[in-house]
C-alpha positions as CSV (number, residue, x, y, z in Angstrom):
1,X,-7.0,-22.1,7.8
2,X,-7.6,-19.9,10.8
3,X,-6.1,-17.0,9.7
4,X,-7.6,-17.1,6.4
5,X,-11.1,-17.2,8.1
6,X,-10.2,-14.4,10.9
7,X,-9.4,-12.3,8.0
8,X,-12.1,-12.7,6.1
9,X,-14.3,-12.0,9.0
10,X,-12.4,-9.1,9.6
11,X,-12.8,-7.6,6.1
12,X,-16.9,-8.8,6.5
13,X,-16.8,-6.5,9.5
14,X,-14.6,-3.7,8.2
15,X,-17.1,-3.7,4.8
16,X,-20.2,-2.9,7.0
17,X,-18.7,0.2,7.9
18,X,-15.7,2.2,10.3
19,X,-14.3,5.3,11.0
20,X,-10.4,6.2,10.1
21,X,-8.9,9.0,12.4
22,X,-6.8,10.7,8.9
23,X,-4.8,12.6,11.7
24,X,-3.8,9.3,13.8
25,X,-2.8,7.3,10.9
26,X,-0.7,10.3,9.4
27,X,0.7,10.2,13.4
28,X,1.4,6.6,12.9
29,X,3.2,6.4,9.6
30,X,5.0,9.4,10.6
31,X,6.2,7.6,13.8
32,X,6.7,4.5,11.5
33,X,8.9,6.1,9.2
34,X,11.1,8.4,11.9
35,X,12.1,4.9,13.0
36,X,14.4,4.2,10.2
37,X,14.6,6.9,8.1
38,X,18.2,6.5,6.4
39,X,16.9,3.1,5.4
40,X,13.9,4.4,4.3
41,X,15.0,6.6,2.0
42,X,17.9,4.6,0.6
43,X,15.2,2.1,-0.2
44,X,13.5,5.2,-2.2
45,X,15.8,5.5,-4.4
46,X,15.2,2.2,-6.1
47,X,11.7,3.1,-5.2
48,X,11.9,6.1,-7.5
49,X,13.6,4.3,-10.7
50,X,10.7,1.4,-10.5
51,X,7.8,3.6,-10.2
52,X,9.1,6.9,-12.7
53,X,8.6,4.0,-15.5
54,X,5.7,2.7,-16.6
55,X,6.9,-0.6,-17.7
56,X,9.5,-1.6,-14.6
57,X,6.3,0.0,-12.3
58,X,4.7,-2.8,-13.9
59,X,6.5,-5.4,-13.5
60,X,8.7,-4.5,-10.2
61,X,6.0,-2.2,-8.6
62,X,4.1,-5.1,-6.9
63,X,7.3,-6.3,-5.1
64,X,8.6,-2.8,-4.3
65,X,5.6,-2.0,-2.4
66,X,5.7,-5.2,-0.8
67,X,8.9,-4.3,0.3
68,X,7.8,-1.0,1.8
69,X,5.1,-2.4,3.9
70,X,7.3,-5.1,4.7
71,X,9.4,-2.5,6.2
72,X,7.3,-0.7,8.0
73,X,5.9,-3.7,9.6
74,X,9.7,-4.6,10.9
75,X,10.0,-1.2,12.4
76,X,6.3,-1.5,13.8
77,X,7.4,-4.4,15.5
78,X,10.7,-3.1,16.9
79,X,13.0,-4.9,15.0
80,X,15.8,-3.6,12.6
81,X,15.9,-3.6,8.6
82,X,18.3,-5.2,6.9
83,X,19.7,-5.1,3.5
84,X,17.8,-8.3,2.9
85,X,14.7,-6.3,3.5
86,X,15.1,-4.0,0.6
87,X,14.1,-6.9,-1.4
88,X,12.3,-8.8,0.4
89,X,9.0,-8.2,-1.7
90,X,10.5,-10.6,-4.9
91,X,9.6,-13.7,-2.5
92,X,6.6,-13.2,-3.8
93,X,7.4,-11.8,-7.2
94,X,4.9,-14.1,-9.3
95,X,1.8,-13.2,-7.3
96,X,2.3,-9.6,-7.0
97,X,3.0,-9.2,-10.9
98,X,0.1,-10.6,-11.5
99,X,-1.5,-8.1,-9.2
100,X,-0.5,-5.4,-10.7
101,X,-1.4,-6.3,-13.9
102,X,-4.9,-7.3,-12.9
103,X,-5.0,-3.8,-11.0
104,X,-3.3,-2.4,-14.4
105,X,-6.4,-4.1,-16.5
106,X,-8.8,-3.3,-14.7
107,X,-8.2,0.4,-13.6
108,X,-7.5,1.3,-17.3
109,X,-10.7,-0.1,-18.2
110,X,-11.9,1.8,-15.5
111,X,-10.8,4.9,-16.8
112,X,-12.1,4.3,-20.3
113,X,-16.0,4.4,-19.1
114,X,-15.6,8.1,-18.5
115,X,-12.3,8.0,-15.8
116,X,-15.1,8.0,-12.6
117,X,-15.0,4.1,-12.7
118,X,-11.1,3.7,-12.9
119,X,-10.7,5.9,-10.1
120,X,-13.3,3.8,-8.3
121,X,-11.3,1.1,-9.2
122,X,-7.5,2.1,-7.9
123,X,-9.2,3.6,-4.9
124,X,-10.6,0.5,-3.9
125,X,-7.4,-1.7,-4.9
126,X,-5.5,0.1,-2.4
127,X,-4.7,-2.7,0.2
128,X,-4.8,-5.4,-2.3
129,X,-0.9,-5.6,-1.9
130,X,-1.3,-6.0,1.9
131,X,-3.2,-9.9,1.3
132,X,-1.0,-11.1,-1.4
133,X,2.1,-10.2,1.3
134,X,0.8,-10.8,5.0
135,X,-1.6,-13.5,4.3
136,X,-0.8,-15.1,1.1
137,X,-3.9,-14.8,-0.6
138,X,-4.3,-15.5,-4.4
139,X,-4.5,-11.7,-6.3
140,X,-8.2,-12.5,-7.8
141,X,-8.7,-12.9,-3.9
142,X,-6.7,-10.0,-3.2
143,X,-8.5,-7.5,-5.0
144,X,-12.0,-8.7,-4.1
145,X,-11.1,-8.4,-0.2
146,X,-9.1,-5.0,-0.4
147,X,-12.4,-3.5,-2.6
148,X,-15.1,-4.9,0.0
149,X,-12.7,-3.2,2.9
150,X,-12.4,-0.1,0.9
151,X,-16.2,-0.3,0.6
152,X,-16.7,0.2,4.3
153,X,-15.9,3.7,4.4
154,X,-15.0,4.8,0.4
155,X,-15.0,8.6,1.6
156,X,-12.4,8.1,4.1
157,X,-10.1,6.0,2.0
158,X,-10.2,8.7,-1.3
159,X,-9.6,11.3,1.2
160,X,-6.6,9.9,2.5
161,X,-5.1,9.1,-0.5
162,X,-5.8,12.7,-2.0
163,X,-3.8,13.7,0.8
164,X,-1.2,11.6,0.3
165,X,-0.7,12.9,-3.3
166,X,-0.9,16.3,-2.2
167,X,2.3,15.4,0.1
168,X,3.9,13.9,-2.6
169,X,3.5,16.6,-4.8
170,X,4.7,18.8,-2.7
171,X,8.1,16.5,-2.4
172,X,8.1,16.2,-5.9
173,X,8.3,20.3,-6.4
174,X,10.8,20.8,-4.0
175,X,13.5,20.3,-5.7
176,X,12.7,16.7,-6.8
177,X,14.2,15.1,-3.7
178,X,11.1,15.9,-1.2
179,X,9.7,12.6,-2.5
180,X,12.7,10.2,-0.9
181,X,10.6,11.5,2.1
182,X,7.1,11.8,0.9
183,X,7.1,8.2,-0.6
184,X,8.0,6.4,2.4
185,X,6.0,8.4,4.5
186,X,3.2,7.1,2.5
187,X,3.7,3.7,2.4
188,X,4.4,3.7,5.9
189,X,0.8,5.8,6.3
190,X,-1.1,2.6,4.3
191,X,0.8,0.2,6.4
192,X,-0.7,2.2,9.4
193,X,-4.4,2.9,8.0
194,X,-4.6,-1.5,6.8
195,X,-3.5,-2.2,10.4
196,X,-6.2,-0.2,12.2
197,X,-8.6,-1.6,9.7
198,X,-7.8,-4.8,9.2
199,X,-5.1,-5.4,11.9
200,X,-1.3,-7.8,10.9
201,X,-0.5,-10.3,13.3
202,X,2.9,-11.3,14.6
């Protein structure tokens, strides 16, 4: 009960407003990811055939990106990942599907009303993953926390993500195998910019 209320004062705090150093948190996930990269990019190749399809991005997506910050807070941490770890985000496979599909409905909607509102929308969904995993919290709950600490500094949060798809891009055009880098690198950059915002305990 005491974590559940530290975090919700810590997303009340984060949704009246902060600043994000984009350079430090790049630093960070950078860091993160140099710290295991063979595993890392091993893992990205099941990372690649969930997320290239629609409908397995759908319906594995939520667990494979709980995997990835699951990762990244091992290596945080100092401790090793295992093979277990790869898929370690299907402990949770029930709440995070229904995640993503609440993400899904709503961003498409979203898009509908003239594409400004669904971008709003996945913008502001971005740590919604990071509640269901770290602190168990029911995806309706999820989304509403993730959007009011997205709402604390909007700018910031589009801007880092913008980046992070140039990066990935980038890894996609060179040669197609760039992104068993870029991809990692990025989740390992969201780990780093919830943590300074929110913070993830032992």
């Amino acid at each position: 009960m005491q974590v559940v209320q530290d975090i919700h004062r810590q997303v009340e705090e984060a949704s009246g407003g902060y600043r994000l150093s984009l350079e430090n948190v790049l630093q960070v996930g950078f860091n993160l990811f140099r710290k295991a990269p063979a595993e890392f990019i091993i893992f990205s190749v099941i990372g690649i055939f969930v997320f290239s399809n629609p409908i397995s991005a759908l319906l594995l997506g939520g667990p494979v990106t709980a995997s990835y910050f699951h990762m990244a807070h091992l290596v945080s941490r100092g401790n090793k990942i295992e093979l277990s770890d790869y898929f370690k985000g299907f402990e949770k496979f029930g709440q995070l599907i229904k995640l993503n599909l609440l993400v899904f409905v709503v961003v498409i909607l979203g898009l509908a009303m003239l594409i400004v509102p669904g971008i709003y929308f996945a913008v502001s969904y971005v740590f919604a993953h990071f509640f269901v995993w770290f602190f168990d919290m029911d995806p309706t709950e999820a989304i509403k926390l993730s959007r009011k600490t997205v709402s604390g500094n909007f700018g910031q949060i589009l801007l880092l993500y913008l980046v992070m798809a140039g990066i990935n891009l980038l890894g996609v055009l060179a040669f197609g195998v760039g992104i068993l880098i870029t991809m990692p690198f990025s989740f390992c950059v969201a780990y780093a910019a919830f943590d300074d915002i929110i913070g993830i305990s032992n």
